[in-house]
Every structure is written in structure tokens, then in C-alpha cells.
C-alpha positions in Angstrom: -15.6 -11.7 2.2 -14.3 -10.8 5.7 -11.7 -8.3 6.9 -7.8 -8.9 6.3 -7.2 -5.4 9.1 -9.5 -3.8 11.7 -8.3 -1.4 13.4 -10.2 0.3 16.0 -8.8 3.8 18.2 -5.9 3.8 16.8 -3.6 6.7 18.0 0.1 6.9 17.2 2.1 10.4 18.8 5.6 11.5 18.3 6.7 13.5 20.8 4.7 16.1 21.4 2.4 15.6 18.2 -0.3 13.4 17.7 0.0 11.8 14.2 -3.3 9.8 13.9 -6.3 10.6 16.0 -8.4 7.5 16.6 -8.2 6.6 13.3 -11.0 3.1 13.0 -11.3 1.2 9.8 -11.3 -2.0 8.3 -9.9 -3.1 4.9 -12.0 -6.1 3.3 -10.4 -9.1 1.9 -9.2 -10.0 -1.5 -9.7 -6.6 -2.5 -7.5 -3.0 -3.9 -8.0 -1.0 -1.2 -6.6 3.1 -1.6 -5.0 4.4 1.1 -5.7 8.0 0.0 -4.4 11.5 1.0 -1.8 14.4 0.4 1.6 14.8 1.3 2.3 14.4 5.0 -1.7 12.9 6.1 -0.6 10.3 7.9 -0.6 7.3 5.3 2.9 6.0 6.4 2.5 6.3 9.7 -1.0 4.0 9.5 0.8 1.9 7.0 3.6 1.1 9.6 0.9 0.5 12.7 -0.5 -2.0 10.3 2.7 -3.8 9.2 3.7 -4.1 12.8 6.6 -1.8 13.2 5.5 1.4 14.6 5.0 2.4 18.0 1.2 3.4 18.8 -0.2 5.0 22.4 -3.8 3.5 21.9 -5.8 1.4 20.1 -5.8 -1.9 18.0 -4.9 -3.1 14.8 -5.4 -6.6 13.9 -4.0 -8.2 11.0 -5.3 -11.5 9.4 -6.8 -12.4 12.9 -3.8 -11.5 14.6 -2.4 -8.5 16.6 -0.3 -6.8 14.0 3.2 -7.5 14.1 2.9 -10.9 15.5 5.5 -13.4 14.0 3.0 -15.3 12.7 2.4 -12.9 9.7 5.7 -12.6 8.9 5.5 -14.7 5.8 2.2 -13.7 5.2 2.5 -10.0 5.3 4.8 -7.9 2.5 5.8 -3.7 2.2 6.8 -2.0 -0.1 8.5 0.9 1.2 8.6 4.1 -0.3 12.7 4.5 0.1 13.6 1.3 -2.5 14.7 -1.9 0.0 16.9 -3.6 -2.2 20.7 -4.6 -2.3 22.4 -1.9 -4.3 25.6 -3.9 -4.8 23.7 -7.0 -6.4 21.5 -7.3 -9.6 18.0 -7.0 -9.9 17.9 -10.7 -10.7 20.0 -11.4 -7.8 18.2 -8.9 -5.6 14.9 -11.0 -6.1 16.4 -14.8 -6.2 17.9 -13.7 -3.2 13.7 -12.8 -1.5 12.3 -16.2 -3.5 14.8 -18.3 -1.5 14.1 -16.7 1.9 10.1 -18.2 0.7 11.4 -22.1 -0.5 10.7 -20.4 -4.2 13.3 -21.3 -7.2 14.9 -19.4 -10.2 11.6 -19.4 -12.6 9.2 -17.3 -9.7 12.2 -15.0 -9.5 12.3 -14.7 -13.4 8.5 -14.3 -13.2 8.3 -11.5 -10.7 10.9 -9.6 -12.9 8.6 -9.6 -15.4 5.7 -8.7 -14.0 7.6 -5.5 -12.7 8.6 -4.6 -16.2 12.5 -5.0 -15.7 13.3 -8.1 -17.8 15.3 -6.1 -19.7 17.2 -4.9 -16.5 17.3 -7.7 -14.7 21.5 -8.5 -15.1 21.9 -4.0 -13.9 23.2 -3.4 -10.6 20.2 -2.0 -8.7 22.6 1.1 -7.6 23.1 1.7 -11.4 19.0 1.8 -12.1 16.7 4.9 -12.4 14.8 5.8 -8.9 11.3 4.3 -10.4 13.3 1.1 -11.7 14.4 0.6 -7.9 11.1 1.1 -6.9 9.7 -1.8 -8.7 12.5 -4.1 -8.2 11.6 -4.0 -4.5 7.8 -4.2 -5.6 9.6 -7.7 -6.7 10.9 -8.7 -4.4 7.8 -8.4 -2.1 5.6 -9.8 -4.7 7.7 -13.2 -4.9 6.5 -14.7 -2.1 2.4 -14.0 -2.9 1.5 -12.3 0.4 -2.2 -12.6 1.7 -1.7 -9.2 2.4 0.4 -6.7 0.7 1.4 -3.3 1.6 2.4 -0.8 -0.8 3.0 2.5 -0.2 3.4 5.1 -3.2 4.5 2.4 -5.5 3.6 4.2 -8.6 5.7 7.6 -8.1 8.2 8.5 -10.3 6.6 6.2 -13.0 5.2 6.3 -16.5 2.0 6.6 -17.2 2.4 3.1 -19.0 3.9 1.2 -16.6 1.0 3.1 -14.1 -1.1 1.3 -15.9 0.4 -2.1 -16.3 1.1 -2.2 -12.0 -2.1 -1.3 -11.6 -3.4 -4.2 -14.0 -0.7 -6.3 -12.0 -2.5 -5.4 -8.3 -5.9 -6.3 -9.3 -4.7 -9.8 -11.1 -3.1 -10.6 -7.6 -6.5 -9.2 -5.7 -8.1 -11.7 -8.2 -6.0 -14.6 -7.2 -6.8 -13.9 -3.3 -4.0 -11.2 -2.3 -5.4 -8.3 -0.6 -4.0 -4.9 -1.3 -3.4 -1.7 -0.1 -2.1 1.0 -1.7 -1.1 4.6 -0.6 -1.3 7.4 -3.6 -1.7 11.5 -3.0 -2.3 11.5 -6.7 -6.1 11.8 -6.8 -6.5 10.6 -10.3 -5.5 6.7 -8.7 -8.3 6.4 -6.8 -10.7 5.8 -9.4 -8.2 2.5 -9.7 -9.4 1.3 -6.5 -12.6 -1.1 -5.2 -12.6 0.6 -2.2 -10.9 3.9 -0.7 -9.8 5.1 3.1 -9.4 8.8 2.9 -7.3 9.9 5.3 -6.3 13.9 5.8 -4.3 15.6 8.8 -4.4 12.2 10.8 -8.1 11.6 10.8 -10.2 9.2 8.1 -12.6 11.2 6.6 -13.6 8.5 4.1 -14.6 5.1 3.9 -16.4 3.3 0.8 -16.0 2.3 -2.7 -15.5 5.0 -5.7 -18.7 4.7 -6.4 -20.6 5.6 -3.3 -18.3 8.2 -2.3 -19.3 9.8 -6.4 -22.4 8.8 -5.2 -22.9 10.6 -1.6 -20.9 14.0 -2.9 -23.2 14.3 -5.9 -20.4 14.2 -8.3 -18.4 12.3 -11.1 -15.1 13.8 -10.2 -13.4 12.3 -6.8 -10.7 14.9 -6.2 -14.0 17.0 -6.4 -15.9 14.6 -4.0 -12.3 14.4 -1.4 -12.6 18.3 -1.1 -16.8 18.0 -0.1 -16.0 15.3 2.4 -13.0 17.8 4.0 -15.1 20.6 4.0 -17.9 18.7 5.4 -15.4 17.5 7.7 -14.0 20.6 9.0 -17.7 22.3 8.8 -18.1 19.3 11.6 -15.3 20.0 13.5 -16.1 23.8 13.8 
């Protein structure tokens, strides 16, 4: 299967602070990988190393064999945001034939990515006129158009319905199935289980690395918010 990231060290500071602390991983290939942790954890800030636009004091983070960032992956990399990136001035349709021209796409993949963001019936609003989760998934659109080997989302699902939960998630692992590899950042616990393999991350350090399963598995229980709590106390008993 192979890795799509490695990073290895990595340690990103601002100002005085350090946000991550030698934070290694690596995300498999083709797969939904959770980026997992409360409010604050350091989730963005690994997102951004990964995606190539934040400044880092040590370490490495390679991205589909390449140093991340590199122009090479520019067209082969897409983020989602967690501010909505999208033209408030122009249509949701216009918003994402706008994205499937910048990728040599037409008029039907821009029709198809509407739909598979639920806003077919929106797609003629103003994005300025929509509701904060309707922005959120017109970018989610607009990123998707282009089928990324590697896509980037972070909190994509906040401020939705349970429903349309459902039906993005459904939408992430069709595109994991079709090659895309995924990685999505939640501090809602009850996502995880949505995942094939988790990186749980809390106060700049990953404290967690493995499928849903083994991570059950190793904390002796069914529940993983349950299981995230024995891993930080385990953690911190460590550290002490």
C-alpha cells in the first residue's frame, strides 16, 4: 500500500510556544485516515506542515515522495480549510466551474461535484447568501473537482446534519476506494469509528497511531472516546 506522508521530528513553534513536539507519523495510501483531537491540539497546525504552507523549525514531512510543498504537488494535493474558501460574490455553480477549469475539467464534473456535496438544489445561491455548513461543503467542492491523490480536510463535517454526516462520510471512503487518500481532522470523538486508521494527536504530541480496531483492541474497550482518555492518561502517567 505505501505511504502518501511521512513525517519524521516534526516541530513547528510560534513565538515563544512550541506547537508540535516531534510529532512522527505516516499516513498509508488510499486510505480515511482521522486526524483526531480536541479543540486547540494541534491538528491545523500539522495539517498546514503537511499541505506545505506552514513554517516548521525541525523535522520532515514528505508528501507523495516529495518535500511537502513542492510545486510538484500542487495539482495533486487539495484542503479544505476550516474558514469556507470560496468566492462569496459568485454562485456555488460558478464557484466550482470556476476550480474544474483551473484542472482542464468541463461543466458536467462541476455539476457532479455539486451533487456529491448535497447542494444541487443551491447550486444557482450566491455563496455569501448560504448557511455556514452549505459554504463549507461548496469548498469541499471545489477541492473534490479535480480528484486529488491526496486530500486534506480539516473539520469538514461541523456545523452539519447528522444526515449529510453521513452521506460525506459515505462520499470520503467512495473516493478512498477509487485511489484518493484522505485525511480528516474531527474533535468529535464519535467520527473516529468512521475512519480505517486514526493519528491521535493532544497538546502537540501524537499519542495514537493505528486503526479503530487495535486502538479498542489495546485499551480493552469498545468505546474510543473511552480508549483516547487511557492512551492520555497512559501518556501523561509516562511523562510524569
Amino acid at each position: 500500500m505505501g505511504s502518501a506522508i511521512e513525517v519524521s521530528g516534526l516541530v513547528v513553534r510560534r513565538g515563544r510556544r512550541e506547537v508540535l513536539h516531534g510529532v512522527t507519523c505516516s499516513v498509508p495510501s488510499g486510505l480515511v485516515t482521522g486526524l483526531l483531537g480536541p479543540s486547540g491540539s494541534g491538528k491545523t497546525t500539522l495539517i498546514r506542515a503537511i499541505v506545505g504552507v506552514q513554517i516548521v523549525e525541525s523535522g520532515t514531512v514528505t508528501v507523495l515522495g516529495h518535500p511537502a510543498g513542492s510545486a510538484e504537488l500542487r495539482h495533486r494535493v487539495g484542503y479544505v480549510t476550516q474558514a469556507p474558501s470560496v468566492y462569496a460574490d459568485l454562485t456555488v455553480r460558478e464557484n466550482v466551474r470556476y476550480f474544474a477549469t483551473l484542472y482542464g475539467l468541463g461543466a458536467a464534473d462541476a455539476d457532479r461535484a455539486i451533487r456529491d456535496v448535497g447542494l444541487a438544489s443551491a447550486k444557482d445561491q450566491l455563496v455569501g447568501d448560504l448557511s455556514g455548513g452549505q459554504r463549507s461543503r461548496a469548498s469541499l467542492g471545489c477541492a473534490m473537482i479535480g480528484r486529488p491523490a491526496l486530500l486534506m480536510l480539516d473539520e469538514p463535517t461541523v456545523g452539519q446534519d447528522p444526515v449529510l454526516r453521513a452521506d460525506l462520510w459515505a462520499q470520503f471512503h467512495e473516493l478512498a476506494a477509487q485511489g484518493t487518500t484522505l485525511v480528516v481532522s474531527s474533535h468529535v470523538m464519535d467520527e473516529a469509528g468512521r475512519c480505517d486508521r486514526l493519528l491521535l494527536v493532544r497538546e502537540g504530541r501524537l499519542i495514537g497511531d493505528d486503526s479503530p480496531a487495535a486502538i479498542r483492541a489495546a485499551a480493552g474497550t469498545d468505546d474510543l472516546e473511552e480508549a483516547f482518555l487511557k492512551l492520555i492518561r497512559e501518556h501523561e502517567g509516562a511523562a510524569a
